[in-house]
C-alpha positions in Angstrom: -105.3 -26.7 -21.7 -108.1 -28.8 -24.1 -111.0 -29.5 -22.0 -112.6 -32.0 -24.4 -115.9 -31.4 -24.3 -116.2 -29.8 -27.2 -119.6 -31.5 -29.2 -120.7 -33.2 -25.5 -123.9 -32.1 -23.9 -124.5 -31.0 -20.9 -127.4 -30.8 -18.7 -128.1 -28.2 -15.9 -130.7 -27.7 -13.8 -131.6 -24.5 -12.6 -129.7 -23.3 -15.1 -132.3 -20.2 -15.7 -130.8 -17.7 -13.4 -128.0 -16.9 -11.4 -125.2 -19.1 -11.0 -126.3 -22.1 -13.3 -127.2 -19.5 -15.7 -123.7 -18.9 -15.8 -122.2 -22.6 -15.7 -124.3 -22.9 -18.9 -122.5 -19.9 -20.6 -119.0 -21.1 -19.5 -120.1 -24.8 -20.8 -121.5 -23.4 -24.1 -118.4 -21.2 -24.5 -116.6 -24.8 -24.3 -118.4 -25.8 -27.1 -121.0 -27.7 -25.3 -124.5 -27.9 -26.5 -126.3 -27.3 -23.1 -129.6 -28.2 -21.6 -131.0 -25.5 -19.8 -133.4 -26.4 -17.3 -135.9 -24.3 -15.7 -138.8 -25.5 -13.2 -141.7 -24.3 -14.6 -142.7 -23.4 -18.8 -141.3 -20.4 -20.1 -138.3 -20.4 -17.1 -135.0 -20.9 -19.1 -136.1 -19.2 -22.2 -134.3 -16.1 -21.8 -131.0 -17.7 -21.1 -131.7 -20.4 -24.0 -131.9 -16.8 -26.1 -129.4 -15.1 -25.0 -126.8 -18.6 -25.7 -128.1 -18.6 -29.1 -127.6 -14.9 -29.9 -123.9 -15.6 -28.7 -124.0 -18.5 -31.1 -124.2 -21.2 -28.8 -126.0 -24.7 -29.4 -128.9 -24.3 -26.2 -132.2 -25.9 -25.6 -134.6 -25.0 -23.0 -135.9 -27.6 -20.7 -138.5 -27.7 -17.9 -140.1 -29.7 -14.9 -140.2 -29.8 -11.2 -137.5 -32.2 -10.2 -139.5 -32.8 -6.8 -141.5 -35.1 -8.5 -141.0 -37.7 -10.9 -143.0 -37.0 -13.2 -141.2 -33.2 -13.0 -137.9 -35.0 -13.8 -139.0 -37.1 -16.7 -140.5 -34.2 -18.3 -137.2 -32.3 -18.0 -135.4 -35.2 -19.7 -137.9 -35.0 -22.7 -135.8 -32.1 -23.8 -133.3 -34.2 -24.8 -135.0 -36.1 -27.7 -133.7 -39.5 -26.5 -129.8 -37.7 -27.1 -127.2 -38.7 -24.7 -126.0 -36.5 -21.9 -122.3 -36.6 -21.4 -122.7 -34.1 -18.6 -124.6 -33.3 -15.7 -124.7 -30.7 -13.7 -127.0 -31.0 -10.4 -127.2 -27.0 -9.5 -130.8 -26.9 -9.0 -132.0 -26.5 -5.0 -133.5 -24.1 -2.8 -134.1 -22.9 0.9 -137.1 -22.6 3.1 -137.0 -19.6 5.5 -136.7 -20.9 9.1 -135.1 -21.2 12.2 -135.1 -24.2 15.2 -137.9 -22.7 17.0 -140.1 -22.5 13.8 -139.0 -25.1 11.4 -141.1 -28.7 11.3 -141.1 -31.8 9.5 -143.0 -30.9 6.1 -140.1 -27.7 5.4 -137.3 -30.5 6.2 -139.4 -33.0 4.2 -139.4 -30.3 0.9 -135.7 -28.6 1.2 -134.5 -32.5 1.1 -137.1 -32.9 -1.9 -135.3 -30.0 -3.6 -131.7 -30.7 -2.6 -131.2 -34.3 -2.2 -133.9 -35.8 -4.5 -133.8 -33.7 -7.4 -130.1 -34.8 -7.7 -131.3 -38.4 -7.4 -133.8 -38.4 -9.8 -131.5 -36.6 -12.5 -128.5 -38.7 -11.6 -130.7 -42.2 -12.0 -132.2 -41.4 -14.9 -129.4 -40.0 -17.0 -126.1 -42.1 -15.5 -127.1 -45.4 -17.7 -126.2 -43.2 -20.9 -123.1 -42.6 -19.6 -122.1 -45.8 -18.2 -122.7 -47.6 -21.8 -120.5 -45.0 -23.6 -117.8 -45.6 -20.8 -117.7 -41.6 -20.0 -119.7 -38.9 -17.9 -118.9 -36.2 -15.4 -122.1 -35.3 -12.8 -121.1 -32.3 -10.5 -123.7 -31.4 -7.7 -123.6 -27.9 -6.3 -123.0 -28.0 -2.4 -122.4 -25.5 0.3 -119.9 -24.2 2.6 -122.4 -24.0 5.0 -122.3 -27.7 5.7 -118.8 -27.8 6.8 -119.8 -24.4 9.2 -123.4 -24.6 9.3 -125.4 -21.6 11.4 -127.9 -21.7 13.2 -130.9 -20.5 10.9 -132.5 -22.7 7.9 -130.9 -25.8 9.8 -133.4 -27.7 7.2 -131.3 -26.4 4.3 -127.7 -27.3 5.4 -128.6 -30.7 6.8 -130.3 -31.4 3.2 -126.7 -30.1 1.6 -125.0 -32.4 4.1 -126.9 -35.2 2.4 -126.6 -34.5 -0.5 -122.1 -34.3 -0.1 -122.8 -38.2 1.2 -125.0 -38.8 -1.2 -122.4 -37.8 -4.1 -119.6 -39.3 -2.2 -121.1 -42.7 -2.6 -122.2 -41.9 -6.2 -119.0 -41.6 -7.2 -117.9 -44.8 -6.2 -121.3 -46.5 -7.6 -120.0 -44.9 -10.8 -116.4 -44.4 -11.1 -115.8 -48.2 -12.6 -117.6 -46.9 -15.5 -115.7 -43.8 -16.8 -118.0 -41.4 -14.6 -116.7 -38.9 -12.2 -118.9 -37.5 -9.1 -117.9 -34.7 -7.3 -119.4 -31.8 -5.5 -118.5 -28.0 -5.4 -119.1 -26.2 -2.3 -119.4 -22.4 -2.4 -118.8 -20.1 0.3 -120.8 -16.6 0.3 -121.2 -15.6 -3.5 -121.9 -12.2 -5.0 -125.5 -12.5 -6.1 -127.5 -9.9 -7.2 -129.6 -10.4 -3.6 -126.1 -10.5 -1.3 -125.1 -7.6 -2.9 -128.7 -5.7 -2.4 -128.5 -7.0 1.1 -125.3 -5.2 1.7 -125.8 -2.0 -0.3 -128.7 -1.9 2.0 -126.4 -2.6 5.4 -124.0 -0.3 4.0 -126.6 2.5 3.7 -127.7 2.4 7.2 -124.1 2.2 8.6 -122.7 4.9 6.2 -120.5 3.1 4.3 -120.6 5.0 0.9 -121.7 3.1 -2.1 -118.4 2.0 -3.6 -118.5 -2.1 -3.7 -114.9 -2.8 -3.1 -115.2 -0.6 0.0 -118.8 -2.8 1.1 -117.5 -5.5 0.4 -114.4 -4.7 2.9 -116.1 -4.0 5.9 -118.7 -6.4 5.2 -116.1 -9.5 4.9 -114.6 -7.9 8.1 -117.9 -8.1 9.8 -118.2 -11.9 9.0 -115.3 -12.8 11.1 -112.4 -11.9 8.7 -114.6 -13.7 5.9 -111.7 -15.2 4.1 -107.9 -14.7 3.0 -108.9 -13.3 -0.4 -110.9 -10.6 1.2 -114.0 -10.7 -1.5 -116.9 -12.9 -1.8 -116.8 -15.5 -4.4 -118.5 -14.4 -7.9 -120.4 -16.6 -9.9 -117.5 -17.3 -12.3 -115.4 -18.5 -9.8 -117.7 -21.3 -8.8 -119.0 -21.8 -12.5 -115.0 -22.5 -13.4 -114.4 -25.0 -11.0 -117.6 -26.6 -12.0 -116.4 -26.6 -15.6 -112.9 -28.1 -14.8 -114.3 -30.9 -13.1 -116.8 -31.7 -16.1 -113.8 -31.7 -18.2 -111.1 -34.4 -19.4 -108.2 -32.9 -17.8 -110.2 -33.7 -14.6 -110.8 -37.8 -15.4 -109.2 -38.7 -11.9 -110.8 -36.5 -9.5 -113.9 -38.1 -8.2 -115.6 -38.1 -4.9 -114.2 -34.9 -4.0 -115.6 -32.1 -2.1 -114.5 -28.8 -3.6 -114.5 -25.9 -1.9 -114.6 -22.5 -3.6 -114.6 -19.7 -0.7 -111.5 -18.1 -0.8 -109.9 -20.6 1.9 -112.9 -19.3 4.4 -113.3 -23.4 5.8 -109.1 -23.3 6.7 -109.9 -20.1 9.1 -112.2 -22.5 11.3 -109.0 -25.7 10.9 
């Protein structure tokens, strides 16, 4: 299957580290010239490097997207070029729980989660709309289908943003834009995986990840079908699918990638 976006560029924020770190590879492997943004100077240069060693068009951006002045400074990287692309993967979490929590950490995780997309979305969407094509894809959670108790900040801030992309897309689909959100479940980072290594210690579970991961997904409730968390690729692939062509008539959709973990609770 041709994706088509071969010579589009894409923009993603938080794209640094971790999982948007690898949404840019998978976009740049595409053919993509990618925008990676980072938050603060000198954030997104080692992935920027490491594209361009591979032999991949990159360009390192930066600015904190709570602001507007943050957002505006990230767009700067683009010269003025259009963005075909955007991919809102940028967020973050304050510790906290009920008793604890209070209005200035709900107040920033919606800053981070909610506002960063807007500012992004606003600014960059008028491109799009004038060339009659764009895909924005906003990075969600599973947790705001089956939210817990602790950092209820962070989850009602992702439950914002999946309404707030919902009525994006049909702001925008008239125009040749698709908006749709991707919802992880529990994904292999390089912190869950400490945080069970470390679980797996105390219990004397050995150190053999597929054998971790096992009891840890049994511990969870049964976890999922698959058995296995999510890895980055997995969500960075759906991301990329719905960026593409082949993709032009889903919008508004809520995608969940968490090895059908949501259908346990149906």
């Amino acid at each position: 299957m041709k994706l088509g976006l071969d010579g589009k560029t894409a923009f993603v924020s938080g794209a640094h580290r971790g999982t948007g770190a690898v949404i840019a590879r998978l976009l740049a492997e595409e053919g993509m010239q990618v925008i990676v943004h980072g938050p603060a100077p000198g954030d997104a240069d080692a992935t920027v490097g490491e594209l361009r060693s591979a032999g991949h068009d990159a360009i390192a951006a930066h600015g904190d997207l709570t602001t507007d002045e943050g957002a505006d400074a990230a767009i700067a990287a683009c010269e003025g070029g259009p963005v075909d692309v955007l991919i809102n993967n940028w967020g973050g979490v304050a510790p906290g729980r009920w008793e604890d929590s209070d209005p200035g950490t709900w107040h920033a995780d919606y800053e981070r989660n909610v506002l960063s997309m807007v500012r992004l979305s606003i600014r960059l969407s008028d491109g799009m709309k004038a060339r009659g094509w764009g895909r924005i894809v906003n990075l969600g959670t599973l947790g705001t289908i089956q939210p817990p108790a602790r950092t209820p900040h962070y989850y009602a801030a992702k439950s914002a943003l999946a309404g707030a992309s919902a009525s994006l897309a049909r702001e925008l689909g008239g125009h040749g834009i698709t908006v749709n959100l991707v919802s992880p479940g529990l994904i292999r980072t390089d912190e869950v995986e400490a945080h069970f290594r470390a679980r797996a210690a105390r219990k004397g579970w050995g150190d053999d990840w597929a054998e971790i991961e096992k009891r840890a997904m049994k511990e969870m409730g049964g976890g999922n079908p698959t058995g296995r968390m999510s890895t980055r690729e997995d969500v960075a692939a759906a991301v990329v699918f719905l960026a593409s062509d082949p993709a032009a008539h889903i919008n508004g959709v809520n995608l969940r990638v968490d090895g059908g973990a949501a259908a346990l609770a149906l």
